[in-house]
C-alpha positions in Angstrom: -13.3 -11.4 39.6 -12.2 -14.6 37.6 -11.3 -14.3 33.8 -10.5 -17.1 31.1 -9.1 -15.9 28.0 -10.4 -18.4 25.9 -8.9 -16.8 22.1 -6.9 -14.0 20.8 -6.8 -13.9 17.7 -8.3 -11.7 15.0 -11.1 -13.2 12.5 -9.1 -16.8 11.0 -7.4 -17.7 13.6 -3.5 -18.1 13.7 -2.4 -19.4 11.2 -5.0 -18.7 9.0 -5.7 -22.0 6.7 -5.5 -20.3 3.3 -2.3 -18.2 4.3 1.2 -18.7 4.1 2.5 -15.2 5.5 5.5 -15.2 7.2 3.4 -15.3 10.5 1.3 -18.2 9.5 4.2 -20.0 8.5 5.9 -19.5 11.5 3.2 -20.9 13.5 2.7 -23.7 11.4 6.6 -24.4 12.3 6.5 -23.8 16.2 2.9 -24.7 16.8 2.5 -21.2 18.3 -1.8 -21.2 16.9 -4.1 -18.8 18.4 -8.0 -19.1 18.6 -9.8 -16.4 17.6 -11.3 -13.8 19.8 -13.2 -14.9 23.0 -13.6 -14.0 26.5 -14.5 -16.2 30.3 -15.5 -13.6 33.2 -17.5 -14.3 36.3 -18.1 -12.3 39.2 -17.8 -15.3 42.2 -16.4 -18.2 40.4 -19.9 -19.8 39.9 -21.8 -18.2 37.0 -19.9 -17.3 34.3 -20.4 -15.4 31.0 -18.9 -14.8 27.9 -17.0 -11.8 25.7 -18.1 -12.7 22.2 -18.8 -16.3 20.8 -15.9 -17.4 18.4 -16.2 -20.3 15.5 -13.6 -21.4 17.8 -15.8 -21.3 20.7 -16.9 -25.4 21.5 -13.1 -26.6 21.3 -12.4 -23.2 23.7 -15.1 -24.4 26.4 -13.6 -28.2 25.9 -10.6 -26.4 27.4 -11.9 -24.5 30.0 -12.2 -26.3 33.3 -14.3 -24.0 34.9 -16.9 -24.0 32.6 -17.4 -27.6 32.4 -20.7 -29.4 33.5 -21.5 -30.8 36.7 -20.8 -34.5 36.7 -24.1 -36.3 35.6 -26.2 -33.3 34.8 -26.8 -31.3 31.5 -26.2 -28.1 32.8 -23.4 -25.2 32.7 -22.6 -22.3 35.0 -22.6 -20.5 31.5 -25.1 -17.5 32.1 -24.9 -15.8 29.0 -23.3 -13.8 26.4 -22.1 -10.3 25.4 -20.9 -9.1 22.2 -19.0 -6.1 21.4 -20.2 -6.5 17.6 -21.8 -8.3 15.1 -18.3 -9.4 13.1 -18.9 -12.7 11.8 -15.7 -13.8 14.1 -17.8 -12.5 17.7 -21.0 -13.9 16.4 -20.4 -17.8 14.6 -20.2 -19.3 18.0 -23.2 -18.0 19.0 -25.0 -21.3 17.0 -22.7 -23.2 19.1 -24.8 -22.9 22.6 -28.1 -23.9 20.6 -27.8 -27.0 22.5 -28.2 -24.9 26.3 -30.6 -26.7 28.6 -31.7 -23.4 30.3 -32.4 -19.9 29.7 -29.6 -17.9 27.7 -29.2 -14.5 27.5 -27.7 -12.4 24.8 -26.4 -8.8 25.8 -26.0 -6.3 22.5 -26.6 -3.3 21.5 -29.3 -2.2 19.4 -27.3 -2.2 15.6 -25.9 -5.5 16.7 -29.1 -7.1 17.4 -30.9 -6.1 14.6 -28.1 -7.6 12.5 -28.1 -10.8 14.2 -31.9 -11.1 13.5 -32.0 -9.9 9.8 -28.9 -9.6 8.0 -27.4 -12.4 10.2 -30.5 -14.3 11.5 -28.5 -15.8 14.3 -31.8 -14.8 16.6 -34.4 -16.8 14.8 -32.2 -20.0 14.3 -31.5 -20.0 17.9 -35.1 -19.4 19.0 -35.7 -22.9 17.1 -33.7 -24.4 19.0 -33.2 -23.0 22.7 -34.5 -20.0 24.8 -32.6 -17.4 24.4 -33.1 -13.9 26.5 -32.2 -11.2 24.1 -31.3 -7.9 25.8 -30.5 -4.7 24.3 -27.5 -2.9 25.8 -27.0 1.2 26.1 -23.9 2.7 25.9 -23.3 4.1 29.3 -25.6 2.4 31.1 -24.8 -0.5 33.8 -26.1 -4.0 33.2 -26.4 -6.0 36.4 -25.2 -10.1 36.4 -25.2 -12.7 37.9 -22.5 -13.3 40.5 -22.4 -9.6 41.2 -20.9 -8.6 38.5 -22.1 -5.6 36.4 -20.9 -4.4 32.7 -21.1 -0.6 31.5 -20.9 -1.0 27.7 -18.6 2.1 26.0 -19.2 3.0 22.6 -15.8 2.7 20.2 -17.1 2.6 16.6 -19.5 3.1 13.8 -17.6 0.5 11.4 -20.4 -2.7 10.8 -19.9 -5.4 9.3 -19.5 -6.1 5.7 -22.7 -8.4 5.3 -24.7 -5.7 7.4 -27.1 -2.8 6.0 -28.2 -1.2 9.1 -27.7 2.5 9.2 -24.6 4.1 10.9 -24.5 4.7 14.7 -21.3 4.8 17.1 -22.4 1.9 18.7 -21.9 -1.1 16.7 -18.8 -2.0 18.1 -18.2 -1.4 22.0 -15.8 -2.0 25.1 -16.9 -3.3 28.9 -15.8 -2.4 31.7 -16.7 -5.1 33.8 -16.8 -4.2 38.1 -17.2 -6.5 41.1 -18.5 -6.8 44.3 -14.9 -5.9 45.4 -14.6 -2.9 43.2 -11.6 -4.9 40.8 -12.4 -3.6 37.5 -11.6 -5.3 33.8 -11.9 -3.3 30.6 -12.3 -5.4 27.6 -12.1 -3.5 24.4 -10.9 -6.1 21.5 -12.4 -3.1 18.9 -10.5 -0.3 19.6 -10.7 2.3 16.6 -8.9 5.3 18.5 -7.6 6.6 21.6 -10.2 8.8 22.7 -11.1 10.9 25.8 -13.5 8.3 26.4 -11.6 5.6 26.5 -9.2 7.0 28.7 -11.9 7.8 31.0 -13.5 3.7 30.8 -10.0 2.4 31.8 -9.4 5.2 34.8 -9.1 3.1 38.0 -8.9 0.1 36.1 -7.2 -3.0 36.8 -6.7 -5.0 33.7 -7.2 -3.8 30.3 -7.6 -5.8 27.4 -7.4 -4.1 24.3 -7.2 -4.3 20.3 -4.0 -5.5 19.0 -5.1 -6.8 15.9 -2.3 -4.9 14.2 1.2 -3.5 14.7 2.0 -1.1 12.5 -0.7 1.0 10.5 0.2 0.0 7.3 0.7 -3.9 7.9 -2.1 -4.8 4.9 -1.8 -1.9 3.1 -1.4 2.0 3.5 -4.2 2.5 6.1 -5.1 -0.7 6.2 -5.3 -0.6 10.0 -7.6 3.1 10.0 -9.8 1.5 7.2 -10.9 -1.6 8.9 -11.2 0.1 12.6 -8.3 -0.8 14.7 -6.0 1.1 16.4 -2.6 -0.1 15.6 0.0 -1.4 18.6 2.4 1.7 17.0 0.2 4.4 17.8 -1.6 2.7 20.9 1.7 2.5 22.5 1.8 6.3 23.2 -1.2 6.4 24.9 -0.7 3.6 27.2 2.3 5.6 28.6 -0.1 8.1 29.0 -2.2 6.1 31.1 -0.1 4.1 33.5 -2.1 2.0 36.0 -4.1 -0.7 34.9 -2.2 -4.2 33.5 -2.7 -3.9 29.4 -2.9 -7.1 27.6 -3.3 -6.9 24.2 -5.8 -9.2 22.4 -7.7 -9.6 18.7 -3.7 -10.1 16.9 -4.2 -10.5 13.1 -2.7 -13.4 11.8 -0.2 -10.7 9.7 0.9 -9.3 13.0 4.3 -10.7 14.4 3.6 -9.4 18.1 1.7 -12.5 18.1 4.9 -14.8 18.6 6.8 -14.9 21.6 10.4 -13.7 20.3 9.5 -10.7 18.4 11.7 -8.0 19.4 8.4 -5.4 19.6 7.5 -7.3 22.8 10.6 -5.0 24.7 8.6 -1.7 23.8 5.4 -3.0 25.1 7.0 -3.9 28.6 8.0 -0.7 28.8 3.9 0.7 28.9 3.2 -2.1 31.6 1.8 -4.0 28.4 2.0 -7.8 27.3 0.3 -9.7 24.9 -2.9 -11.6 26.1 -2.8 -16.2 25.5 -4.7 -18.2 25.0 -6.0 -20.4 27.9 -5.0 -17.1 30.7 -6.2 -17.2 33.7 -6.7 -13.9 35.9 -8.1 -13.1 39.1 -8.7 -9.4 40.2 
């Protein structure tokens, strides 16, 4: 299994443009930016799909060599999408890949779709300008890809997004555990809302997980701020990491307000300590 990183940041990006936080302006100083969240993961090294689309995503492909086009040709090994929600910052780059020469296909689950064809009418503009293969994922149940990889998606939250009226269901934001031929096994979860039974049981035997770190501390925008917009916070993850030694843990999704983000804040020590890092952009991993 090969995986590109491509972002990891929460919606906006690091530094976000309208914010001068001490975060922001620290990585306005040191150049330390972030893309926002976005994942590369193929099977055999040849067809390759992706975590999410960002509004980051063309300048992320620009910088990823292995999903580059074959010299002369107006292809890519790009097979197709899956998105663990329909948040504005997993869904923008999806307009992006109107311009794909073959058959795309788009892996969500039922709330997310319908979103992305009403609400957000990603599904119509697309179909205007590309074929696009839209398949409806159910928690629990394997997807087969190319490259013989497979995904299981894992339902993590009810929270939609804010421009979204569908009703409420535990599936509009999921994880994937994604397995190879060889049996390596990546959990991606950038939504992570609590530590559940679960969970634990999605990232048993795992290799690599990536998980939400959009926020360190519970109350970083506000008293519950963390609870009320559906992400666990690195504080109270932490715990249940060290309760759950085995896979690699890479934190991912950092809000622009979180200071974990930056390479010299002293909070980095206690993630070492769970076998946990923080995720870059541009990483590389092969399982």
């Amino acid at each position: 299994m090969k995986v590109r990183v491509l972002g990891t940041a929460a919606g906006g990006g690091l530094p976000q443009w309208n914010c001068g936080c001490p975060s922001c302006t620290k990585a306005r100083a040191e150049g330390t930016a972030r893309t926002q969240d976005c994942l590369a993961i193929s099977g055999d090294g040849r067809a390759w799909y992706l975590v999410n689309a960002s509004p980051d995503l063309r300048t992320q492909l620009l910088g990823a060599p292995e999903l580059m086009p074959p010299e002369g040709s107006r292809d890519s090994p790009l097979r197709g999408v899956l998105l663990t929600s329909a948040e504005l910052d997993h869904t923008l780059g999806l307009l992006s890949l109107r311009e794909a020469a073959g058959r795309l296909a788009i892996y969500a689950t039922q709330p997310v779709r319908a979103a992305l064809h009403a609400d957000f009418p990603v599904g119509p503009l697309l179909a205007s300008y590309s074929t696009v293969d839209w398949r409806v994922v159910r928690p629990a149940e394997t997807v087969p890809l190319e490259g013989a990889l497979r995904a299981t998606a894992v339902a993590l939250s009810a929270k939609r997004p804010r421009y979204a009226t569908g009703r409420s269901r535990p599936d509009w934001t999921v994880a994937y555990r994604f397995t190879d031929a060889a049996g390596a096994v990546l959990v991606y979860a950038p939504g992570l809302a609590a530590p559940t039974t679960a969970f634990a049981d999605t990232i048993d035997g795992a290799d690599v997980v990536l998980l939400d770190g959009t926020f360190a501390t519970a109350a970083e925008m506000g008293p519950g701020s963390a609870t009320r917009m559906g992400h666990l916070p690195i504080e109270e993850s932490l715990p249940f990491l060290r309760a759950h030694p085995g896979p690699r843990y890479l934190y991912t999704h950092l809000n622009n307000t979180n200071p974990v983000g930056h390479p010299d804040d002293p909070r980095r020590a206690l993630l070492a300590q769970a076998n946990a890092g923080v995720a870059t952009d541009g990483q590389v991993l092969e399982l």
